[in-house]
N, C-alpha and C positions, 0 to 999 in steps of 0.2 A: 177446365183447361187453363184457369187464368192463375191456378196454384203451383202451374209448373214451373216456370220461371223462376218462382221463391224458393221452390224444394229444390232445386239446381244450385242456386246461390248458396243454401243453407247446405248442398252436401261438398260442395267446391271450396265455401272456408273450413267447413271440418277436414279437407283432406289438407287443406294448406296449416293448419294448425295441427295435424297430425304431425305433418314434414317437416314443421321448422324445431317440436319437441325436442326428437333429438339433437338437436345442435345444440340446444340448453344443456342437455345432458351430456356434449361430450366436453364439458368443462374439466378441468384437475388443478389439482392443487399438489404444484411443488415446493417445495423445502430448498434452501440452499444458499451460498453466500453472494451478496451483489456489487455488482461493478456498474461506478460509473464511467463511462470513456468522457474523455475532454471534447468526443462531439454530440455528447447531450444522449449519447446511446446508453441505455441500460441493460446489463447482460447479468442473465442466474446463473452461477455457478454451483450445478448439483453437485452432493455429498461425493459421488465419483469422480468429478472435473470436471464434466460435460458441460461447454460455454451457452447459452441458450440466450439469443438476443431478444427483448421484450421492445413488441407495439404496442403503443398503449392504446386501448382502444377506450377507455374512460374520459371524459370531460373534463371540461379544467386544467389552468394553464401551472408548471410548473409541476409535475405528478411525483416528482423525487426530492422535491424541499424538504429540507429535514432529515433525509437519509443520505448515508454515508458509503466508500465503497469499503464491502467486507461484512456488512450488516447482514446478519443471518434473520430471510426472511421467506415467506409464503405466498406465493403467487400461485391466482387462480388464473389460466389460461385455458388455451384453445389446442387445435391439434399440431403438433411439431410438423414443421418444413425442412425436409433432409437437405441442410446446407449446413459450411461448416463458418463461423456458428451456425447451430441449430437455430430458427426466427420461431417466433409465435408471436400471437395474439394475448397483453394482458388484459383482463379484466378487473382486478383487482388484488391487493396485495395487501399484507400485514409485515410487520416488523417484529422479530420475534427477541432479539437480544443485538445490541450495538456492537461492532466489530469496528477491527482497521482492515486495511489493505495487505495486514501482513497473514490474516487469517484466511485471505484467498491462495487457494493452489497456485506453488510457482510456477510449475511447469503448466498450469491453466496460462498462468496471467503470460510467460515466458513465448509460449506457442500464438498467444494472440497479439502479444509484442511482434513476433517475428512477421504477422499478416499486416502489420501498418497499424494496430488498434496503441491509443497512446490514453495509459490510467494515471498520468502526471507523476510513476514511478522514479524514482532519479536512481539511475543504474551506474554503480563506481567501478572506475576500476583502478590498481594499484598504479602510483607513478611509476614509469620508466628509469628516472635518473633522480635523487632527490632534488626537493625542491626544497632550496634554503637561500637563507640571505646571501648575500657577497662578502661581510666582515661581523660574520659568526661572535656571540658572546663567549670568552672563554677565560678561565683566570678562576674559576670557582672553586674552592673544596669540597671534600668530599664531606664533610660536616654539611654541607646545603639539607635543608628537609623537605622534601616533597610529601605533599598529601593528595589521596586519591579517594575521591565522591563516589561512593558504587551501589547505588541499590540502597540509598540514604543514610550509609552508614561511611564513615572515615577513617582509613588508616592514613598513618606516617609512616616514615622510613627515612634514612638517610645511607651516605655509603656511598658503592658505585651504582646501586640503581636507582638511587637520586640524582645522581650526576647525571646518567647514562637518559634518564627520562625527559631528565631538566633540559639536558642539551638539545633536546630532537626537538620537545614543542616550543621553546622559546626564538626559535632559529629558524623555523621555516618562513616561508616567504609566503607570508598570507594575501591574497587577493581579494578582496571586498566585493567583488563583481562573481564570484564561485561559489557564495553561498547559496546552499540545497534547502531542501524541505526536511529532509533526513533529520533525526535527532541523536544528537550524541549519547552512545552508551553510559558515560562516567563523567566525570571532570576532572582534570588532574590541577592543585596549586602548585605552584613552587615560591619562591623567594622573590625570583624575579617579573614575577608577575602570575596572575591567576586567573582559574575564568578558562581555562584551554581543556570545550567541550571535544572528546574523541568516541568516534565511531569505527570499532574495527573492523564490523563486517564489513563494512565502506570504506576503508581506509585513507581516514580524512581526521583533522584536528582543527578543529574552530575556536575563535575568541572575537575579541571586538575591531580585530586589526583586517579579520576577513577568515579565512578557508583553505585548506592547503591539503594538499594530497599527499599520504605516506607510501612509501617504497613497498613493496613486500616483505621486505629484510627491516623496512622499519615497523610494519605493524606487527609481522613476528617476534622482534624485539620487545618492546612496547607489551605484547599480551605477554611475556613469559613473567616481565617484571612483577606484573600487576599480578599474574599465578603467585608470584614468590611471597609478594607483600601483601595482598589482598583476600586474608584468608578466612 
């Protein structure tokens, strides 16, 4: 009589150790690109879009140092929470190749923009009126040469679509307080100064005077040039 107590304890943690098995086992391991939000939130983005917010359920402070958002990685977690994003539980993760932000889905990153979520993207959009100084440089010929930096290689030109180039970036109204994170596609030199970093998807022209936003008619402008000259 006095072995029954034992035999009860010994088939009560067999049953408890049966139970918690599978929850070991319903671990997975996802593939996909990672975001970090500016509030310390980590989210997978699977190969199809699908935003999947990660718990960290591992030790240790700091569990994303050293990763980036856009890094394509593998997270073992737990079972998905039908919310949108999707929540789980990580347990663990690998980094599989280094990415940017620009190798996450827009329309992932676009749709979790629209919920409040902020990945320190800086979203441009085309000036309304141009933005130029009050007393415009003008007086130049068409002999001016303009050079344009693109993919580390340089062409020149001169003409009217040196003129027509020279005029736009030398003349805007740069603000030193509007500098992005963004980086400029090329660089364009001119005569009158150099260094004027531009971004067309963003349409925006940077140098050391500040940041300025182009028109839509001016960054149309601007890319056709660089099509003509840049080839």
């Amino acid at each position: 009589m006095k072995m029954k107590p034992c035999i009860l304890w010994v088939c009560l943690l067999a049953v408890l150790a049966a139970c918690a098995a599978p929850a070991e086992q319903e671990l997975t391991e996802t593939e996909g690109r990672l975001l970090l939000a500016e509030n310390g939130t980590a989210i997978l983005v699977t190969e199809d879009g699908t935003p999947i917010a990660l718990s960290v359920q591992a030790e240790g402070d700091g569990p994303w140092a050293g990763y980036h958002s856009g890094d394509r990685v593998r997270v073992t977690h737990d079972n998905l929470k039908e919310t949108y994003p999707a929540q789980t539980g990580a347990y663990d993760w690998e980094r599989l190749e280094e990415g940017t932000l620009e190798d996450v889905r827009s329309e992932t990153l676009e749709t979790l923009e629209g919920l409040g979520w902020d990945f320190g993207r800086e979203v441009h959009a085309p000036a309304a009126e141009p933005q130029t100084v009050e007393d415009p440089v003008t007086g130049y010929c068409g002999n001016t040469v303009t050079e344009v930096v693109l993919d580390g290689e340089a062409w020149s030109f001169w003409g009217s679509d040196s003129v027509a180039l020279t005029d736009i970036v030398i003349n805007l109204a740069y603000d030193p307080e509007a500098v992005c994170r963004c980086l400029p596609e090329f660089t364009v030199n001119t005569e009158f100064g150099d260094g004027y970093g531009v971004n067309l998807t963003e349409s925006y022209v940077r140098c050391e005077a500040g940041q300025a936003s182009l028109t839509e008619a001016q960054t149309e402008a601007v890319r056709a040039i660089v099509g003509r000259n840049c080839k």
